[in-house]
C-alpha positions in Angstrom: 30.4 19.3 -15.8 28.5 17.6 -19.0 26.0 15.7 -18.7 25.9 12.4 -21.2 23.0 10.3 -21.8 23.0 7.0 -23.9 20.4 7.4 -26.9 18.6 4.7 -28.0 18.2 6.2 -31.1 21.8 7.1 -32.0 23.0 4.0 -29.8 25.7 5.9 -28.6 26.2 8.5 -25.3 25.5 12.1 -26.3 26.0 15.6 -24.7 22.7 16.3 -23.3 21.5 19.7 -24.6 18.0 21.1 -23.8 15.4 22.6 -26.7 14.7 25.3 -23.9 17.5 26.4 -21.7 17.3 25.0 -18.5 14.5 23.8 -18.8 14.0 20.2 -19.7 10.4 18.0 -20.6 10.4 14.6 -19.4 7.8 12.1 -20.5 7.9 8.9 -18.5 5.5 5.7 -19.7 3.3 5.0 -16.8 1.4 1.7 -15.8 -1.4 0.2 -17.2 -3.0 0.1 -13.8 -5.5 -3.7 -14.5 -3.1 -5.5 -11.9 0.1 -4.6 -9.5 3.1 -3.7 -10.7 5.9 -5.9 -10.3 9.6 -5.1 -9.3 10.4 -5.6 -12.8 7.7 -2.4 -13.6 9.5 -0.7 -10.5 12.9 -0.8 -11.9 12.1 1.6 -14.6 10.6 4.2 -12.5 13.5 3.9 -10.3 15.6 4.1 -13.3 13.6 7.6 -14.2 13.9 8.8 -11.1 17.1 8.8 -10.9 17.6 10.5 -14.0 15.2 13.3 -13.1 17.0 13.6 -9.9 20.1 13.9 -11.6 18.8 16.9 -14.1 18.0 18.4 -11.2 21.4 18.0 -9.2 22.6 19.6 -12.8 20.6 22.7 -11.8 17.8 21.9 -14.4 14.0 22.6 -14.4 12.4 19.3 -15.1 8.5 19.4 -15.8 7.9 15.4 -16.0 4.9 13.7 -17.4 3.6 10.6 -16.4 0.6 8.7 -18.0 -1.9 6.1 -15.9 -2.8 3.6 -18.8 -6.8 2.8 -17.9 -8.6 1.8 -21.1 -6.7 0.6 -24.4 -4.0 -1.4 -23.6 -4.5 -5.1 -25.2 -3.4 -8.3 -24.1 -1.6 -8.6 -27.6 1.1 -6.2 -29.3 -0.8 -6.8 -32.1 -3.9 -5.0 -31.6 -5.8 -8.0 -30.9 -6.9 -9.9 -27.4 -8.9 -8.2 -24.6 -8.5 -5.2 -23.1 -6.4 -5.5 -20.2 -8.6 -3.3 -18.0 -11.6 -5.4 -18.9 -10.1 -8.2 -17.9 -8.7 -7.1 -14.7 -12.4 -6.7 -14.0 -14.1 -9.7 -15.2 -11.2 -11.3 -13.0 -11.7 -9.7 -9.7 -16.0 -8.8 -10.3 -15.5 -5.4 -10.4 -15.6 -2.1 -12.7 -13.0 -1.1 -14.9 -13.3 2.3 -13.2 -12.8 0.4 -10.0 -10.2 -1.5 -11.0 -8.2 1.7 -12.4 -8.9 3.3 -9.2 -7.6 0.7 -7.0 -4.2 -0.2 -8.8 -3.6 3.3 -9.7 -3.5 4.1 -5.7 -1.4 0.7 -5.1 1.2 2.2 -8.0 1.3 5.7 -6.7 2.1 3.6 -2.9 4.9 1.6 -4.3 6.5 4.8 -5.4 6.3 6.2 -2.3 7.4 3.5 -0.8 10.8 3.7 -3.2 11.1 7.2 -2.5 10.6 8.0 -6.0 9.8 11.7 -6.7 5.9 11.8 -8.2 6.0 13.7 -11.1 4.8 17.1 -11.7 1.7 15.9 -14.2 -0.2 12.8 -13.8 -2.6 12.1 -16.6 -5.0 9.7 -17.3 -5.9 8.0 -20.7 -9.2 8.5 -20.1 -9.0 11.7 -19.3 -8.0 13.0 -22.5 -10.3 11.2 -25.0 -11.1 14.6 -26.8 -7.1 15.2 -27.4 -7.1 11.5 -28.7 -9.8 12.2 -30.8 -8.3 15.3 -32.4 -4.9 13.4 -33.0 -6.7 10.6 -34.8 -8.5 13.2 -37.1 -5.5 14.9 -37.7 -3.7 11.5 -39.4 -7.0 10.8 -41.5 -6.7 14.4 -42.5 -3.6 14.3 -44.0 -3.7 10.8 -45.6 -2.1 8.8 -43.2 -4.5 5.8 -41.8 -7.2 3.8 -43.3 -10.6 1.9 -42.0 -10.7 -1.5 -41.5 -14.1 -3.7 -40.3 -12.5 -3.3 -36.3 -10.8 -0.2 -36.7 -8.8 2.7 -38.2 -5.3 2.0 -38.5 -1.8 4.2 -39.3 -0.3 3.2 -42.4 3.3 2.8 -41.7 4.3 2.7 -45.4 3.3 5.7 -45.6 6.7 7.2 -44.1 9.9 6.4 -45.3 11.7 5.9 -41.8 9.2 4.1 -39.8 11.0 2.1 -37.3 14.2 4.2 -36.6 14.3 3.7 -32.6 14.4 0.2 -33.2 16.2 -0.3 -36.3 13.4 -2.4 -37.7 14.8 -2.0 -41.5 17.0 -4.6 -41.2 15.0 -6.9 -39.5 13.7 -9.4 -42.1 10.2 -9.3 -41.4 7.6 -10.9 -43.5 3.7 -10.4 -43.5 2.0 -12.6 -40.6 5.3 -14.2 -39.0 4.9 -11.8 -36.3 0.6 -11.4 -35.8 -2.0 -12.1 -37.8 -2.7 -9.8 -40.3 -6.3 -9.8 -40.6 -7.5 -6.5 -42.5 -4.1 -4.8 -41.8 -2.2 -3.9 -45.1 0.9 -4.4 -43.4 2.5 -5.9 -40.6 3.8 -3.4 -38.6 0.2 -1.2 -39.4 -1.3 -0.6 -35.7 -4.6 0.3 -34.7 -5.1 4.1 -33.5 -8.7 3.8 -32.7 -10.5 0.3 -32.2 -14.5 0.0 -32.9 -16.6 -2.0 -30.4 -16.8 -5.4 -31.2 -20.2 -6.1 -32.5 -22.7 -7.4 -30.1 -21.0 -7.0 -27.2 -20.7 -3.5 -25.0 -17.8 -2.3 -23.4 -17.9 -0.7 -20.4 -15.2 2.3 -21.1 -16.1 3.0 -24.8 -16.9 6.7 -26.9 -18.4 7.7 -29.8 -16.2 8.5 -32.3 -15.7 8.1 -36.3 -19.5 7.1 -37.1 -18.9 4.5 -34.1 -18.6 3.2 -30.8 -15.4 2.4 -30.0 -11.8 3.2 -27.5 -8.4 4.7 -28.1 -5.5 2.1 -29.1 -2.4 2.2 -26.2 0.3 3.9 -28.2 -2.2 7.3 -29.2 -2.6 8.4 -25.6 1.2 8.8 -24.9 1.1 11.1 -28.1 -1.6 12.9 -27.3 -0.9 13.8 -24.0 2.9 14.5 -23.8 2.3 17.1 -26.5 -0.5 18.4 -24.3 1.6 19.1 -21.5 5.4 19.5 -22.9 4.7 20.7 -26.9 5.2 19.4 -30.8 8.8 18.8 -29.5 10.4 17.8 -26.4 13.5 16.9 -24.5 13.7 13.6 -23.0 10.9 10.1 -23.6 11.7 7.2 -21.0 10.3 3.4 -20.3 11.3 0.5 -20.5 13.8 -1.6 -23.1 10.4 -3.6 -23.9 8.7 -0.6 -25.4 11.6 0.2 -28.0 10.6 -1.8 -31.0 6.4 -1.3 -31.0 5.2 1.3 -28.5 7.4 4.1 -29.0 8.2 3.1 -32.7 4.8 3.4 -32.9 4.9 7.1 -30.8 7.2 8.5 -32.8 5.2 7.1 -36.4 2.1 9.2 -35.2 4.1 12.6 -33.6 6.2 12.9 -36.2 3.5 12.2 -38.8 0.4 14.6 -37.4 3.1 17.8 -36.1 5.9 17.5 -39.1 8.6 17.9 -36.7 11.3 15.8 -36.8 13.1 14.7 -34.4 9.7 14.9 -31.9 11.4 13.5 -29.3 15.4 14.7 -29.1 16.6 11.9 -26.5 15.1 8.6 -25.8 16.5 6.6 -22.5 15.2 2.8 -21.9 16.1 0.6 -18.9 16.5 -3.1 -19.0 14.3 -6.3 -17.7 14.7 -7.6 -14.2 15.5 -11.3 -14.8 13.8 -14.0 -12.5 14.3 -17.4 -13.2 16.5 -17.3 -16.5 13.7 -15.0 -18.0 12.2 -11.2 -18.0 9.8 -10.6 -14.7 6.5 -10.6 -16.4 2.6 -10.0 -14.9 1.4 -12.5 -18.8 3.6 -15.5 -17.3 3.1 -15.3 -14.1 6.5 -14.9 -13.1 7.0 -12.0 -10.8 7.4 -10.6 -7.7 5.6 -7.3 -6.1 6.7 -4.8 -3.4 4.0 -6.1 -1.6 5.7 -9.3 -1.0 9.2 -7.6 0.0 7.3 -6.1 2.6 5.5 -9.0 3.8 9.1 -10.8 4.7 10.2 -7.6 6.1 12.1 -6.1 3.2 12.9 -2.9 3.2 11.8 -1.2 0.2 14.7 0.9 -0.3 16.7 -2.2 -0.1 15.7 -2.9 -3.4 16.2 0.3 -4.6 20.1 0.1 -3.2 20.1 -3.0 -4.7 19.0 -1.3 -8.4 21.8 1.2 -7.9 24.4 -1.2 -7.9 23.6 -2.7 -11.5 23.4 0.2 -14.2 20.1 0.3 -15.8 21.2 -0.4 -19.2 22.5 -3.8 -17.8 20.0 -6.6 -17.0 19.6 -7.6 -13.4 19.2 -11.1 -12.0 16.7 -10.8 -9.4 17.3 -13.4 -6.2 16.2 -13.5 -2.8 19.8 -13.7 -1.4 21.5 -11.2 -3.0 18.0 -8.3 -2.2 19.0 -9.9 1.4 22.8 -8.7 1.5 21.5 -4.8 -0.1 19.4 -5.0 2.7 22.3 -6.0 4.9 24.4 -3.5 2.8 21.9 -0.5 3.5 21.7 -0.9 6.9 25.7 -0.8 7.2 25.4 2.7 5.2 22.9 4.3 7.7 25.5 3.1 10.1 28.1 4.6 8.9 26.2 8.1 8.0 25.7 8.1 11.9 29.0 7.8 12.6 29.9 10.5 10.3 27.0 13.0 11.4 28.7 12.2 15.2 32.3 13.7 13.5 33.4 16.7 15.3 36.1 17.5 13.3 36.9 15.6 10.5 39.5 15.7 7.3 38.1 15.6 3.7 38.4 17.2 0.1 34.5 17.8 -0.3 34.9 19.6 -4.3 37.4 16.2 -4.8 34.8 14.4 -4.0 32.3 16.3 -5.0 33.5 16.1 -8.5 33.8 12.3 -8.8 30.5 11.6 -8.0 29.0 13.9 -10.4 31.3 13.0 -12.6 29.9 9.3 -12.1 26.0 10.0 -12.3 27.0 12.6 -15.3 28.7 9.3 -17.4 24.8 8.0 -18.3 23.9 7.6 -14.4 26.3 5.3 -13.6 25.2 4.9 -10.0 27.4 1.9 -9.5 30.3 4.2 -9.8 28.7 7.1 -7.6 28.1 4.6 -5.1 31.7 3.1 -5.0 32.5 6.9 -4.6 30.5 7.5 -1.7 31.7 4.1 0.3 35.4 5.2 -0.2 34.8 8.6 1.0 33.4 6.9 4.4 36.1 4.7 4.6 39.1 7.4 4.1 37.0 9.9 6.3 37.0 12.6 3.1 33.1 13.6 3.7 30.6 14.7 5.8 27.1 14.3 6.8 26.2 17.7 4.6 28.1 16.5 1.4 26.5 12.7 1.9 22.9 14.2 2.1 23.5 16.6 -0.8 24.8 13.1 -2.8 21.8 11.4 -1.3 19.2 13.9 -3.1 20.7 11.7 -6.1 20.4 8.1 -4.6 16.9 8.8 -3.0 18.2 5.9 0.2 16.5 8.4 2.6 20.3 8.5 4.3 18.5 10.8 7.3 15.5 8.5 7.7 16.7 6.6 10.8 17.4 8.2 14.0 19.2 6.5 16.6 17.0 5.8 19.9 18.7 8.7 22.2 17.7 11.4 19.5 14.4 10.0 19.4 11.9 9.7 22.3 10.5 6.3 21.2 10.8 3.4 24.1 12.6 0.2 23.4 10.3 -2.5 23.3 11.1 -4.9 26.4 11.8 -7.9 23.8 14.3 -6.0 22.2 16.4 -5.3 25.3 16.2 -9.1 26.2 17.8 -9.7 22.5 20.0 -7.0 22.9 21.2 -8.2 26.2 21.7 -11.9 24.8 23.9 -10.6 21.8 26.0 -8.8 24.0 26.4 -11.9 25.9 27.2 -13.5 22.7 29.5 -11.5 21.9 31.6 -11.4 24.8 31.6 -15.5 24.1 32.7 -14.3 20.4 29.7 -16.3 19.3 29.2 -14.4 16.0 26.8 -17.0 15.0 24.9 -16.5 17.5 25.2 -12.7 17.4 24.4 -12.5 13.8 21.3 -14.4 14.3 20.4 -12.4 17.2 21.4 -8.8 15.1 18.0 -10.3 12.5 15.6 -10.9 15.4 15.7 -7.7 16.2 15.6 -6.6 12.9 12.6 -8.6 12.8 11.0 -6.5 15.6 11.7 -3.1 13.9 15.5 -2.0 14.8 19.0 -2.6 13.5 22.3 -3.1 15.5 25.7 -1.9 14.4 28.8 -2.5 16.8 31.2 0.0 18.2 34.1 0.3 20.6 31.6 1.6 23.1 29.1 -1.6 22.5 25.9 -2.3 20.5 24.2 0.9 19.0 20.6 0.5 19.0 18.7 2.8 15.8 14.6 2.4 14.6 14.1 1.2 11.0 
């Protein structure tokens, strides 16, 4: 069955062919790890996860590359501000090497935590100085950059379709009514390596083109995808905030230090988490971490159910109410998985079934579809536990993670019993109020409740 993937360069779904075979090269933007990432942040990597999951359900080798951003990023697009990492520092009286340290680990939890798949390369910025080095040389060697007092800088007039991801030709840009120019010859110009300010010393900084000085943000995704997946590779992912400077930018420097065009043959972007009538953002202060879904006893994969039922080309209103029903919403799936894995017999068309759902996830990872697939299987008993695992190496909800209490040999806390005992008692009064608050206390205390013919049905979050 084909697989089709929207291109943000074509703006249109197409066939998704490898360079190599089966083998496909995934580079996925990382964090810059000065601060945690927000649910916003963790939308894309649940987006890319999904995607590499669904290669692989297409029988494909994925080899995926993720970067940890820890020296270079600024606090302004354009190439001016603070470094992000240095600020993170100053903020909390630490090191930058600290600081990396720390919020890398915390990034790396939350995707854990999501049950996203790590990927199979991890590599640092500062790792790879030498190979950012080299790529800078190259440009200068073939004419493409020029010095300024603060840095050296790619020339983007110097190639005739700068700006093709984000269709930045008809975008009626004039000199300074986006930055401030300062030395740059033109606007969209962007620094690939940025000297030491004078007087002052850095604490992550190299020597490097008769100075001291760092790597600018967009150079290390450059130099380290073609590290680990080659001049040319199959698929470049991030978020929809990345299109129009970061991997504009990418592609400027690839295409202009290898020759090969296209450098990258698909590129996917997902879309902002809206909060408050405006993107999630760490710079405004309007956000929400995984930490804090955990703290009011959120489920963390209730999020991520709650990502699969928006496609991740769509925006997504974030509210506490509606992260509340996915939570509600996963817990009834578990429920229902049990019942199914309980089947003795049971009546379904597993390669109908089968089919739809890949069908769905094949149509650009439409896991809103898949989903609505997978609840009408349960409900006209056309699946079983096998097929809803195998569907559930897509979904990444961890559909085998609870065990009810009698297949485990866990006790049941005392308090829980009373509860339990006072929502059967509620129930027999058909006081679903009361039940339904009772069913959250002991949700509170670690366990969920779903109710059968044969009473309450007691399972461990």
């Amino acid at each position: 069955m084909q697989l089709n993937l929207f291109s943000t360069l074509t703006h249109k779904k197409e066939p998704f062919y490898p360079l190599r075979g089966k083998s496909v090269g995934l580079y996925t933007c990382g964090p810059t790890v000065y601060n945690y990432a927000h649910i916003g942040n963790l939308r894309t990597y649940v987006f890319e996860d999904i995607l590499k999951r669904v290669l692989e359900y297409n029988k494909y080798k994925v080899k995926q590359v993720m970067n940890i951003t820890d020296v270079g990023h600024l606090t302004s697009d354009a190439d001016q501000g603070e470094d992000k990492l240095e600020k993170g520092a100053a903020r909390e009286h630490k090191t930058v090497w600290e600081i990396a340290e720390f919020y890398t680990k915390k990034f790396q939890e939350n995707l854990k935590d999501l049950n996203i798949e790590s990927p199979n390369i991890w590599c640092k910025a500062t790792d790879h100085i030498p190979e950012q080095i080299k790529l800078v040389q190259t440009l200068i060697d073939k004419g493409y950059t020029y010095k300024t007092s603060d840095g050296i800088y790619f020339d983007t007039t110097k190639i005739s379709d700068y700006g093709k991801l984000a269709n930045l030709k008809n975008q009626e840009l004039k000199a300074g009514a986006r930055i401030d120019m300062g030395e740059k010859k033109n606007p969209h110009d962007f620094a690939l390596w940025k000297f030491s300010p004078t007087g002052s010393k850095r604490q992550m900084e190299w020597n490097a083109f008769g100075k001291k000085g760092f790597p600018g943000w967009h150079l290390e995704c450059s130099a380290m995808s073609m590290k680990y997946l080659g001049e040319q590779f199959d698929i470049h992912c991030g978020g929809i905030d990345h299109v129009s400077i970061h991997h504009t930018n990418e592609i400027a420097q690839s295409e202009a230090a290898t020759g090969k065009k296209p450098w990258v043959k698909y590129w996917l972007h997902g879309e902002f988490l809206v909060m408050n009538q405006s993107k999630m953002a760490k710079s405004t202060g309007n956000f929400v971490t995984l930490e804090t879904l955990k703290e009011k006893k959120i489920d963390p994969l209730a999020y991520r159910y709650l990502l699969l039922q928006t496609h991740y080309r769509k925006q997504l209103t974030f509210s506490w109410e509606a992260l509340e029903a996915a939570q509600t919403g996963l817990e009834h799936l578990y429920g229902e998985v049990f019942k199914v894995k309980s089947q003795k017999s049971i009546m379904f068309k597993s390669h109908e079934v089968e089919n739809k759902f890949q069908e769905a996830i094949n149509d650009d990872l439409d896991m809103p579809k898949a989903l609505a697939v997978v609840w009408e299987a349960i409900k006209n008993n056309q699946i079983d536990y096998k097929t809803l695992l195998k569907f559930d190496e897509v979904l990444g909800l961890n559909l085998k993670k609870i065990k009810r209490l009698k297949d485990q040999k866990i006790e049941m806390p005392d308090e829980v019993k009373k509860l339990l005992d006072l929502r059967q008692q509620a129930r027999e009064q058909k006081n679903w109020t009361e039940a339904d608050r009772l069913r959250e206390e002991i949700k509170k205390l670690g366990f969920t409740v779903e109710d059968a013919k044969d009473g309450q049905k007691i399972s461990k979050l």
